[in-house]
Structure formats: C-alpha cells, structure tokens
C-alpha positions in Angstrom: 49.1 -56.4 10.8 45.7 -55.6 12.3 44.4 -51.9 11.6 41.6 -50.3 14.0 39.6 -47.5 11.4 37.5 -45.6 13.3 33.5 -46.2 12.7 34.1 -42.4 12.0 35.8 -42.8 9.1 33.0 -44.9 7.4 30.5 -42.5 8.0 32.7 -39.9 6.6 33.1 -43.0 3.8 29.3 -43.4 3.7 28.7 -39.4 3.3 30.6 -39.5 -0.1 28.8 -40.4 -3.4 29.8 -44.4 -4.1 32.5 -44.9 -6.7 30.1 -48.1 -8.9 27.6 -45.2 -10.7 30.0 -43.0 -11.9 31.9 -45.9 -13.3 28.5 -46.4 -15.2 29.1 -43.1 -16.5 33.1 -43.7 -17.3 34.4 -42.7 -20.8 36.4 -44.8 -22.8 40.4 -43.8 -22.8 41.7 -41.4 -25.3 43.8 -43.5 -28.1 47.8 -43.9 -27.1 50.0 -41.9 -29.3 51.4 -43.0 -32.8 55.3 -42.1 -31.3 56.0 -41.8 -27.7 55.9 -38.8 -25.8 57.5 -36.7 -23.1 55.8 -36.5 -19.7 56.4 -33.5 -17.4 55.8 -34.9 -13.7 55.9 -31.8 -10.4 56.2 -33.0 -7.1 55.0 -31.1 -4.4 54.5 -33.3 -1.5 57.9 -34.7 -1.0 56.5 -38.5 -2.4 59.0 -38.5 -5.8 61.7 -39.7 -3.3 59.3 -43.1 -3.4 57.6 -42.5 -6.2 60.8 -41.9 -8.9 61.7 -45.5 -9.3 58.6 -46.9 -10.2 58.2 -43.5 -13.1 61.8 -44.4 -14.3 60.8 -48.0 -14.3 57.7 -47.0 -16.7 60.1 -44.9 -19.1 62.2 -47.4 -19.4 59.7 -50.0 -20.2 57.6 -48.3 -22.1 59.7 -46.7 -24.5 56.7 -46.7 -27.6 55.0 -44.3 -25.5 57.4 -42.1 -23.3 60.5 -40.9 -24.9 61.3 -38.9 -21.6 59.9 -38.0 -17.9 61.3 -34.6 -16.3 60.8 -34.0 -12.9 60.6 -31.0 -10.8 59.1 -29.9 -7.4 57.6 -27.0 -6.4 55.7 -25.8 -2.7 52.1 -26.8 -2.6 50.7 -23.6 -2.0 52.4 -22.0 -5.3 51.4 -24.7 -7.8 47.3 -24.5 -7.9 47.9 -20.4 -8.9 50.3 -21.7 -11.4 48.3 -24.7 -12.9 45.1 -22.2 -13.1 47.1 -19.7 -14.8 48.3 -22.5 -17.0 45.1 -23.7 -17.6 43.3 -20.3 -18.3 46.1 -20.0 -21.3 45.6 -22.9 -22.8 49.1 -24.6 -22.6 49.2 -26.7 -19.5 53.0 -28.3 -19.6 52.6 -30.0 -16.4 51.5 -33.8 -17.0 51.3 -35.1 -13.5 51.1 -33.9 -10.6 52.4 -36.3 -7.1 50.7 -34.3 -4.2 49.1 -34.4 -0.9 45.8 -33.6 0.7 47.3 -29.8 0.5 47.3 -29.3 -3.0 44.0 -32.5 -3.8 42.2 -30.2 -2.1 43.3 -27.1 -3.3 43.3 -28.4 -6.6 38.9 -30.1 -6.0 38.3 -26.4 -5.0 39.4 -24.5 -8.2 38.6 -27.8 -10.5 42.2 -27.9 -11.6 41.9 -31.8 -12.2 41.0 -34.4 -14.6 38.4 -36.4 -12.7 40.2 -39.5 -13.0 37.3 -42.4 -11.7 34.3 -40.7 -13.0 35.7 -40.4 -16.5 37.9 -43.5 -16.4 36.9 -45.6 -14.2 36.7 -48.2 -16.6 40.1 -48.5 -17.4 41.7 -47.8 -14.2 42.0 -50.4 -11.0 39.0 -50.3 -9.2 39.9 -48.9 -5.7 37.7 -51.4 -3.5 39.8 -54.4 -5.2 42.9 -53.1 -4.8 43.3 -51.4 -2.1 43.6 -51.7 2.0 40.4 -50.9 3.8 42.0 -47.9 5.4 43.4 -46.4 1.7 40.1 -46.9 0.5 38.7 -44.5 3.3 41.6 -42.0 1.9 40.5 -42.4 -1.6 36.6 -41.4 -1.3 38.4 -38.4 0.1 39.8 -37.6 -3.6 36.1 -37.5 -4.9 37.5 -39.2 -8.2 39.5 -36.4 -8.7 43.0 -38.5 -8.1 44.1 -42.0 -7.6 46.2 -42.8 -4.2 49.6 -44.0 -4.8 51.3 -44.2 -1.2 49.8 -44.5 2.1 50.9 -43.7 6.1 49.0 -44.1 9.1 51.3 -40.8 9.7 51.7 -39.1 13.3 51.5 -37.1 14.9 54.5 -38.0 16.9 56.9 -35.9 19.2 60.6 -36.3 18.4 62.8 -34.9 20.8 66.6 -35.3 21.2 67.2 -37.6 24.5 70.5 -36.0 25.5 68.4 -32.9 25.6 65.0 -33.6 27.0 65.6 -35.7 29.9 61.5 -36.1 30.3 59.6 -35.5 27.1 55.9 -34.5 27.4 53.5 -36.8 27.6 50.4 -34.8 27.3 49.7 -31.3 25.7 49.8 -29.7 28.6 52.8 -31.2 29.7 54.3 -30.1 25.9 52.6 -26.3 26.5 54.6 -26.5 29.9 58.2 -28.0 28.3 57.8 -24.9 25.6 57.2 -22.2 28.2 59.9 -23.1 30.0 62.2 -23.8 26.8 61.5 -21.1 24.4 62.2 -21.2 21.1 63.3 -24.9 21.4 60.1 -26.5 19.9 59.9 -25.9 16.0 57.1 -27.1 13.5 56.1 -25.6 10.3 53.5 -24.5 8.4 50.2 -26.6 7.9 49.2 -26.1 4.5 53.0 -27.0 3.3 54.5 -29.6 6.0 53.2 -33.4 6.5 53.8 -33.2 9.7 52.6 -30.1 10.2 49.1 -30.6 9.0 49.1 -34.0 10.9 49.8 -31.9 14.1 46.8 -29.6 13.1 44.4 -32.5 12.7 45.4 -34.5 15.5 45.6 -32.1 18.4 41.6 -32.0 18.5 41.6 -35.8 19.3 44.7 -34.9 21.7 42.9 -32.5 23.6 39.6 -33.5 23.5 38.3 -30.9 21.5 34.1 -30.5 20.3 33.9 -32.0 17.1 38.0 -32.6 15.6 35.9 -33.0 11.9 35.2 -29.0 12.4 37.8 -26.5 12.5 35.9 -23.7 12.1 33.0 -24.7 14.7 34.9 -28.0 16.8 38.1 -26.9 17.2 38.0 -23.9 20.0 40.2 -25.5 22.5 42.6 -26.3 20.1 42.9 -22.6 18.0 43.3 -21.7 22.0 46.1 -24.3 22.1 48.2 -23.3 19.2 47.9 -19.6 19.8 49.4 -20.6 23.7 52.3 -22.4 22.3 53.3 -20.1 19.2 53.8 -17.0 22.1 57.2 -19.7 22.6 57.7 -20.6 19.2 60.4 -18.4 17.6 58.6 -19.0 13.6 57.2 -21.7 11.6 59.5 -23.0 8.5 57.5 -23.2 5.1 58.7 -27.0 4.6 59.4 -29.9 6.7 63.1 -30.3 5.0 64.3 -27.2 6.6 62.8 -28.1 9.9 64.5 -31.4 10.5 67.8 -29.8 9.4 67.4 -27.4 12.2 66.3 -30.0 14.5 69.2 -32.5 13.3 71.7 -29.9 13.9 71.0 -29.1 17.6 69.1 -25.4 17.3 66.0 -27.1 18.2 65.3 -30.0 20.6 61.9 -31.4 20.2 59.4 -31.3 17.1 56.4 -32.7 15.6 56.9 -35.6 12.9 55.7 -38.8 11.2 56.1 -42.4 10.5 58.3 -41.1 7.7 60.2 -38.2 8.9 60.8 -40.2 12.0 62.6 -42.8 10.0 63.7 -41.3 6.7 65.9 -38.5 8.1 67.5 -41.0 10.8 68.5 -43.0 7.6 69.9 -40.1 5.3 71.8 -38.5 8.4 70.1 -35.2 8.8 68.5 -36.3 12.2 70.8 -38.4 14.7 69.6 -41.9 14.9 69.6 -41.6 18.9 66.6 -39.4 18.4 63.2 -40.4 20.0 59.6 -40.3 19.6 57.0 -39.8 22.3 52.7 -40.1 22.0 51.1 -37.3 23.6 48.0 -38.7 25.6 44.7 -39.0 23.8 47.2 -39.7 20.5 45.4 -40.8 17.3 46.8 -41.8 13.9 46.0 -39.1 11.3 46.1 -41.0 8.1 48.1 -39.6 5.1 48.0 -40.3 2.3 49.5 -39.0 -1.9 48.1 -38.9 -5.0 48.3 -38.9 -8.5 46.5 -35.8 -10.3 46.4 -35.1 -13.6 45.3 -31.4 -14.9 43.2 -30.4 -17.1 43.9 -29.0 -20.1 47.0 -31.9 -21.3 46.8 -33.3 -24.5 44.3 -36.7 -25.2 48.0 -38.6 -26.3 49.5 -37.2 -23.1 46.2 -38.4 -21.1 46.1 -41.7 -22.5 49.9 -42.2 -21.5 49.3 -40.7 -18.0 46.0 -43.2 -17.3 48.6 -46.3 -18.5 51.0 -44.9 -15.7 48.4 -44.6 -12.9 47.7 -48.5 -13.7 51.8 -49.3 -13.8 52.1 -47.3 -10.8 49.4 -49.0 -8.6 50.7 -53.0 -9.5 51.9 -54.8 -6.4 55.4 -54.6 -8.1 55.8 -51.2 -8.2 54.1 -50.6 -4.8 56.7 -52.6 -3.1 59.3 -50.3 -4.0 57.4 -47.3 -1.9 58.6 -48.9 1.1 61.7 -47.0 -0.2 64.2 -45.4 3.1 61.3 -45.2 5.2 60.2 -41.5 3.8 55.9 -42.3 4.1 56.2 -45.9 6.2 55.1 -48.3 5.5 54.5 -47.3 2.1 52.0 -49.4 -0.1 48.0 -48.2 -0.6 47.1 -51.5 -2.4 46.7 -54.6 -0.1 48.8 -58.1 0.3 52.1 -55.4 -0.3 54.1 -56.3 2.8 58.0 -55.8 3.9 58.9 -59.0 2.5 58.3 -57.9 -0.9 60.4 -55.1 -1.0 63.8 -54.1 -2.0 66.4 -55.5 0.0 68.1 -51.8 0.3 64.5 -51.2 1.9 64.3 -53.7 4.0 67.8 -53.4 5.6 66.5 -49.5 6.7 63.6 -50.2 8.3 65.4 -53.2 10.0 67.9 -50.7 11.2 66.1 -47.4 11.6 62.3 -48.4 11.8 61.1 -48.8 15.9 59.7 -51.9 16.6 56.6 -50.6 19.1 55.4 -48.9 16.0 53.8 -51.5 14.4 52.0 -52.3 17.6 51.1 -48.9 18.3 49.3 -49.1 14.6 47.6 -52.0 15.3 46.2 -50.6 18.5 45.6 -47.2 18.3 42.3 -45.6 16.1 43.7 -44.2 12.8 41.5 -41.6 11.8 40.8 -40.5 7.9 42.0 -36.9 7.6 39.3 -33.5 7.3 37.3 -33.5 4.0 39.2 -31.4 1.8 36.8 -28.0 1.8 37.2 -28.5 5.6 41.0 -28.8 5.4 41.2 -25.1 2.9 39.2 -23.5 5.9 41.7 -25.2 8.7 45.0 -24.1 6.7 43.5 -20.8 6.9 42.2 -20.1 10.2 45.8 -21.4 10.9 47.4 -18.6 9.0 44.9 -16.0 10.0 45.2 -16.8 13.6 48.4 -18.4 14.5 50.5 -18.1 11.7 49.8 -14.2 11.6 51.8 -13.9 14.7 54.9 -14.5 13.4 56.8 -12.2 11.2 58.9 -14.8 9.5 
C-alpha cells in the first residue's frame, strides 16, 4: 500500500541531528541480571491494549530474566510530575513507560528519559533498517530519547451517527455551522490527553488553510480563531478519549472527532454502534501518530539491560504483527514488510468486519503529515488550555 509523506516531513527529518554519529558514540549494554527480575510497565497512551501480548509473550519466554511484568495506566499529563518526583528521590519503580507524543515530549523537555539510541544504539535495531519510511520520519521526532513501537496514519476524522446527521459537514465551516445550529451535540476532548484530540489540534491548520500548521504559536491564528468559535457550542471537553466515545456511543452526542483506531476499535468492542460513519473535512491531511517505548532514568543497570532486550523482542516482525490487534492504532506495525496477512486471525476477522474499505485508499492518496516537534507540541497543548480550554468550567 503506497504512502504519499509530505516533502515537509523530510525537511522536518533533515532538521534533526542523524541517528549514524551518535551510534559512534553508543555505550555498550549494562550486564543482564544473575536471577530474573520484575518489570513495572505504565501505560498512558491507551497502546497496552496492543502492546500487552507481545510484553506477556516476553515474560513468558524469558523467564531467566523476568520473573513478573505489572501493568498500570495513568493520564499523560500526571505521570512526568510523578516520574520527576520519582527521579529527584532516587527510587524510580516505573521500568517502562508506553506513551504518546504527549508524554515523549513532555518527558524530552524535563529529561525524564534514558536516551535510548545515543547510548545504545549499538544494541538496539537500527531504525532506518527496520522501519517504514513514514515511522522513521516519527522516530527522528523522539531525538533518541524512545524507540517507536506502533504506528497510525491517525485522523483526523469526523464520526457522526447517520440516523442523526442526515448531512455531515464536509468542510470546517460547514462543521462550525452543524455545531451552531446543534449545540452541545459535537464533543472532543482535551489535546494534551486524547489521540484524537491532539490529531484534531494538528490537523485543523492544514484543514483550514492556516499560515504555517508547523507554528502554533505564530501559524496557527485562523485556527486558535476556529476553536474558540466552535467551543462557544461545545458544552466541555472530556480529559480522555474513553469517556468520550461512551458518550458518543450512547446517543448524548452525535458527531465527534476520531481516528483510524477509535473509528474501528470501539465499533468492535460495542461502545460505538457499528452503523456509525466517518466523514473528511475538506483540505483533510493524515496527522501521523505514533507510541513509544521510554524508559526513565534512574532504574537499575539489571533492570536496563532487561528493558533494552524487550525493546529488541518488541520490535521483531513477530511481535509487530500482533499490533494489528481490534483495530485500536490501525494498521498497527512501525517496522516494514508487517502486513494484514501476518496477523492474528482474531485480527484479521475485525478489520474484515469493522475496518472501511476506502480507508486504505484514502491513505494511499492523501499527504500524511509527521506531527509538530515536540517543544512545538508543549506550547500548542497550552495555548489550547490557556485559550480554549479556559472557557469551560468542567
């Protein structure tokens, strides 16, 4: 399946130190422990639905060096205050962390992670033989910090519910027009702790035209105008896309923003009626998404050398097959030569059933753009807060 990358991306690619000298720089791996160790893995991007498997499957393999994983999950926003605290104590007990561009980029800005390919480069995959052309555009955008695990050309899509909305936008102007007349009716939530939500953020300056959509704080003036327009008919924004789509799913709210993933996944589990649509606004772009692997600072050498062995186990082609998973971050994979027929037959029968067929031509043919730099998406997540999600007293 053919992908379009924007030339913009490559420039953004080009503007980012080269991965080959820091891997002359790499260190050698700490030694693996004597007796195996417990691992302490927090999700905060949703991706351990996916991911979980492929961890177990490494438990359960390895046995000489992990004796247990334990997962929990915690909002994006809360863990970097955490980890820091953590950190500044000296007893870091989280081992791994499975996050978004959210918390990456929180994370780069308060140096909360190990820098995975300038230390260890040397052991790990290299990224420009593994992986697709578009995930390797997504990885420059960790700057070594963290390894991509899963990858979506993402949204942002309208989804609407067709018994509903007879005739679903198909502009901006058209969706500014639908929520005036329909208050309260359209629903998305917070940037800095929704998928979707941040994909909306970053898309709408390509949607609407906007100066420079790399600059929210200089490029973006029609679309701050934009948001601020819309919220006035917006009744608040939910801190996490699960909540959201329940909402949605149960009929308080007709029409939304979503992804690849929350298009399908939902539809499969039953919290979203399968008769639900999507709809492109004009002037659509993919926003690429995209989650990592991070490890802290601060863990143990035996712990790191156990955590750099399940980067490597979770990047094989085996185990990336299994992130086609219900559809959650379609189609799934970050490394290459990783398609559909590869994966799980329980994955294959839901995207059969709840995938859409135009979307894979609508991938092949539409620009998929990388996503902001992550300094540039801290200042976007809060000139949203400041000046549209101030509005709202949730």
């Amino acid at each position: 399946m053919p992908i379009i990358l924007n030339r913009r991306a490559f420039v953004i690619g080009a503007g980012i130190a080269g991965l080959s000298p820091l891997l002359a720089m790499a260190k050698d791996a700490p030694g693996l422990p004597s007796s195996p160790v417990s691992l302490n893995v927090i999700d905060v991007g949703g991706a351990l639905a996916l991911l979980q498997p492929s961890l177990e499957s490494f438990r359960d393999t390895k046995k000489e060096l992990v004796s247990r994983v334990t997962f929990s999950k915690a909002p994006a926003p809360e863990l970097p205050g955490k980890l820091k605290a953590q950190q500044s104590a000296g007893r870091v007990d989280i081992d791994l962390v499975i996050g978004g561009l959210d918390v990456l980029s929180a994370g780069i800005d308060q140096k909360l992670w190990v820098p995975l390919l300038a230390d260890y480069g040397a052991v790990l995959p290299k990224p420009d033989a593994i992986l697709q052309p578009t995930t390797i555009e997504l990885q420059k955008l960790a700057q070594d910090q963290a390894f991509i695990a899963v990858y979506t050309p993402s949204g942002p899509l309208l989804e609407y519910a067709p018994d509903r909305v007879k005739t679903p936008p198909t502009s901006a102007e058209e969706l500014l027009a639908w929520a005036t007349q329909n208050p309260n009716r359209f629903l998305y939530a917070r940037p800095a702790n929704s998928g979707p939500g941040r994909t909306w953020l970053m898309g709408l300056p390509y949607i609407l035209g906007d100066k420079d959509p790399k600059d929210p704080v200089n490029g973006w003036e029609k679309t701050w105008s934009f948001l601020v327009e819309l919220g006035k008919h917006i009744e608040y924004y939910p801190t996490g896309t699960g909540a959201l789509m329940k909402e949605f799913g149960e009929g308080s709210r007709d029409m939304t923003v979503t992804t690849l993933g929350w298009d399908i996944n939902p539809r499969a589990l039953g919290i979203v009626p399968a008769e639900a649509k999507t709809q492109t606004l004009k002037g659509f772009h993919w926003i690429a998404d995209a989650q990592y692997l991070m490890v802290p600072n601060g863990i143990s050498d035996e712990k790191l050398a156990v955590a750099l062995e399940l980067v490597k186990w979770m990047l094989s082609p085996e185990q990336q097959a299994t992130t086609y998973d219900q559809g959650y971050f379609y189609p799934g994979p970050a490394v290459k030569d990783v398609g559909l027929d590869k994966a799980p037959d329980s994955s294959k029968a839901v995207i059969e059933e709840f995938g859409r067929p135009e979307y894979d031509k609508l991938i092949a043919e539409t620009p998929i753009e990388i996503p902001l730099m992550p300094d540039k998406m801290v200042a976007a997540f809060r000139l949203w807060d400041e000046r549209v999600g101030a509005n709202k007293k949730n």
